[in-house]
C-alpha positions as CSV (number, residue, x, y, z in Angstrom):
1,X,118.2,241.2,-83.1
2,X,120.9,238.6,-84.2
3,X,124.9,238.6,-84.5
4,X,126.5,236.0,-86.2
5,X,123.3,233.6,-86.7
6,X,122.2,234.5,-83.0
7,X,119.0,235.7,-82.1
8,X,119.2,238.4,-79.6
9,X,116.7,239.8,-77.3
10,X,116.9,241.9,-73.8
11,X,115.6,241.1,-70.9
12,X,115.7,243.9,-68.1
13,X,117.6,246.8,-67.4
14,X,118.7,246.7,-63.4
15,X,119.0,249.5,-62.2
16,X,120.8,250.2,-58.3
17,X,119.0,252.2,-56.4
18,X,119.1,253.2,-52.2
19,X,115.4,252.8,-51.9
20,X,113.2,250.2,-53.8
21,X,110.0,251.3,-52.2
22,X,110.8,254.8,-53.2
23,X,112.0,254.5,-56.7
24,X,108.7,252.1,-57.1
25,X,107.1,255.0,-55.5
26,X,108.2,257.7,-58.4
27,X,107.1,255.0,-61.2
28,X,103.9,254.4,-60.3
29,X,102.9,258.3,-61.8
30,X,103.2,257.0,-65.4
31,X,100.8,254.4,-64.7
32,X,103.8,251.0,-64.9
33,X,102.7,247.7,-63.2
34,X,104.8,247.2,-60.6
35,X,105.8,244.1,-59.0
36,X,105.5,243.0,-55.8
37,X,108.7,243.3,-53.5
38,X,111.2,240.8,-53.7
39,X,113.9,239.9,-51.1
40,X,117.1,237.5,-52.6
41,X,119.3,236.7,-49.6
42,X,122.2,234.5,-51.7
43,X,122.3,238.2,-53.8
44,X,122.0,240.6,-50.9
45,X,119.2,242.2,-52.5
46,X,115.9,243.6,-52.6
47,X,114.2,243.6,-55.6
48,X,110.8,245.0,-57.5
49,X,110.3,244.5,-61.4
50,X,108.3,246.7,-63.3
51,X,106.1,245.2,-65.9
52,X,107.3,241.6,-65.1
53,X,105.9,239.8,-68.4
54,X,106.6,242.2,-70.9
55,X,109.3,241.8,-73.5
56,X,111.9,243.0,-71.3
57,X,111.5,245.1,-68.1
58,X,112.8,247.3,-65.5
59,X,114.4,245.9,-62.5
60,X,114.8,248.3,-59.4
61,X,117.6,246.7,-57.1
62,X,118.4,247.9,-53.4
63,X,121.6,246.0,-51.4
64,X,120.4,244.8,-47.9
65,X,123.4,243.1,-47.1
66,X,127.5,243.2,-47.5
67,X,128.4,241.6,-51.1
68,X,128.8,242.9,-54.7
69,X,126.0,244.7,-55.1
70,X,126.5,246.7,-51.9
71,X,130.1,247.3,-53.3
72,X,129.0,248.6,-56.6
73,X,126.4,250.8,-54.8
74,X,129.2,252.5,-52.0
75,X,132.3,252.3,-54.6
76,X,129.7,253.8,-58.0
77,X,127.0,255.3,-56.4
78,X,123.0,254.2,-57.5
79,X,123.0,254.1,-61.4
80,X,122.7,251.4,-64.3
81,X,124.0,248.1,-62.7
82,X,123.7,245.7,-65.6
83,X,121.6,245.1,-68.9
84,X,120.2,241.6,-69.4
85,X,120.1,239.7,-72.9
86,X,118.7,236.4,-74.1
87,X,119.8,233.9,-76.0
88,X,119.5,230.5,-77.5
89,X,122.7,228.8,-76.9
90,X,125.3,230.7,-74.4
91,X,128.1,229.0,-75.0
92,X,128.2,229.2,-79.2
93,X,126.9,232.9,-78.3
94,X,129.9,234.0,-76.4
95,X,132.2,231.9,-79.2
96,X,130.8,234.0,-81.7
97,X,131.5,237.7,-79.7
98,X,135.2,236.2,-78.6
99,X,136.8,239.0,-80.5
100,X,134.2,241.8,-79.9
101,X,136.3,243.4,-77.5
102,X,134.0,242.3,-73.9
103,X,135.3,240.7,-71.5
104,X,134.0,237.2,-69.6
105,X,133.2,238.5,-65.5
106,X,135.3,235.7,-63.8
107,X,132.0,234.9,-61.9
108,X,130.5,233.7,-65.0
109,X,132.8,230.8,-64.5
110,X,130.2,229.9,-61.3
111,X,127.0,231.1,-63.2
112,X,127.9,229.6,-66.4
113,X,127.4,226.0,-65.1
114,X,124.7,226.9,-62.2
115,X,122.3,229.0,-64.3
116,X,123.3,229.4,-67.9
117,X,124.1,232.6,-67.2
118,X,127.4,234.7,-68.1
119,X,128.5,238.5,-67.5
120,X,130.0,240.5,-69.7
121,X,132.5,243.4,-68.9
122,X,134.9,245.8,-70.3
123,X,136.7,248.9,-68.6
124,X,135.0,252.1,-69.0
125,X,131.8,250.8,-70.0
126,X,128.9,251.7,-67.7
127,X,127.6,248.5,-66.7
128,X,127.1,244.8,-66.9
129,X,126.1,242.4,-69.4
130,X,124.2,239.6,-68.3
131,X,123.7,236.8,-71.2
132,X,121.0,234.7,-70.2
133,X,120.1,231.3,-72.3
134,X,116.6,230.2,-72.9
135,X,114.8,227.8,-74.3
136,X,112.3,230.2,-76.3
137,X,112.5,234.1,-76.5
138,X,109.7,236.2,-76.8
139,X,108.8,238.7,-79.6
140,X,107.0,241.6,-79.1
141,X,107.6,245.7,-78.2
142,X,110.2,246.4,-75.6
143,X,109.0,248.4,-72.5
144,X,112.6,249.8,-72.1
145,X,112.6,250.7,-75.6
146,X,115.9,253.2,-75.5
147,X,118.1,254.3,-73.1
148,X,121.1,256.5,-72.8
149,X,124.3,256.4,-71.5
150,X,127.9,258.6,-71.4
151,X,130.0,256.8,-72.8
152,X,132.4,257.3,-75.9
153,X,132.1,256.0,-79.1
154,X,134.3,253.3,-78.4
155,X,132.0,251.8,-76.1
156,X,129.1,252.1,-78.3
157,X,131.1,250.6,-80.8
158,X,130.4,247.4,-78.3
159,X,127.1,247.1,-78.5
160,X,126.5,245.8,-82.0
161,X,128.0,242.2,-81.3
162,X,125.5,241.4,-78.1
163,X,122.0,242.9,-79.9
164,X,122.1,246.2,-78.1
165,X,122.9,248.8,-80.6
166,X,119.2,249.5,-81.2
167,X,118.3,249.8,-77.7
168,X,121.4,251.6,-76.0
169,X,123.0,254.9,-77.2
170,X,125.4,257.0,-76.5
171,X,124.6,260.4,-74.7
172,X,125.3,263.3,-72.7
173,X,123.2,261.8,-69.8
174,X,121.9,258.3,-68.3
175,X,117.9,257.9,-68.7
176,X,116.1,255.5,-70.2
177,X,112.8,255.3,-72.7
178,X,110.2,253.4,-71.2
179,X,106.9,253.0,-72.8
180,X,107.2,256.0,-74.4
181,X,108.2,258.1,-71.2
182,X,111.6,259.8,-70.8
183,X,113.0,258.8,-67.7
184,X,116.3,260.0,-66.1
185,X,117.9,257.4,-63.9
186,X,119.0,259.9,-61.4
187,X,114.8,260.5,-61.2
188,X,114.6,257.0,-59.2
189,X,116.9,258.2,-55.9
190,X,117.0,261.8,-56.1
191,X,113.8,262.6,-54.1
């Protein structure tokens, strides 16, 4: 995918859930490698990817301790926290997009110089960006190959700059294509 001369290319899709063991759990029906479980104590999180290696993957995320991600998950419920994207160069990347209409998280200030990593935001629009900048990017079929969100057309209108008009669509509700399997997101915490 490019804008602008950039080449584009997600990541993961994180998704918040109360229970990583049990959204694992309901995954491992369709047959998905799943990772081993993670803890991250400077993120408050516990974490398990599914098919870690792949061209982008599926990241199940579960707060352990107070901080933003145990804020987003008691103020918005579980649900789509943030979609991830690669690029080659972060800074001539978000210099391109400047007039897209997203907005730079204030933490990206922080990540910007720690990690080469930046969020991207903008009122009403379901989740995160997360702009990533590596050295290579991969080729090769995406294992979250569509997913859906509610959101209005404005929004969707905000996907073309950052590479995600292919993948992300508008809809009447959120799930996710993954390796050919329709997947609600509601399906990984309503047991």
């Amino acid at each position: 995918m490019k804008f602008l001369n950039h080449k584009i290319l997600p990541n993961h899709v994180a998704v918040l859930v109360p229970s990583v063991k049990k959204a694992a759990e309901y995954l491992k029906q369709f047959d998905f490698k799943i990772g081993k479980e993670e803890e991250w104590e400077g993120e408050g999180t516990k974490e398990i990817y599914v098919e870690l290696g792949r061209v982008n993957s599926l990241l199940l995320m579960e707060p352990i301790k107070p901080g933003a991600y145990q804020r987003a998950l008691e103020k918005r419920g579980p649900g789509l926290h943030h979609l991830a994207i690669d690029v080659l160069n972060l800074e001539s990347f978000l210099e391109a997009i400047a007039l897209s209409g997203w907005l730079l998280h204030p933490t990206s200030l922080k990540t910007m110089k720690q990690t080469k990593t930046a969020y991207l935001a903008r009122p009403g629009f379901p989740a995160l960006i997360e702009v990533q900048e590596r050295e290579k990017l991969n080729n090769g079929l995406l294992f979250v190959n569509e997913i859906v969100l509610k959101m209005d057309s404005i929004h969707e209108k905000l996907l073309e700059p950052i590479g995600l008009h292919n993948v992300v669509k508008a809809g009447l509700v959120n799930e996710c294509s993954i390796n050919g399997e329709k997947i609600k997101f509601s399906n990984l915490w309503d047991f």
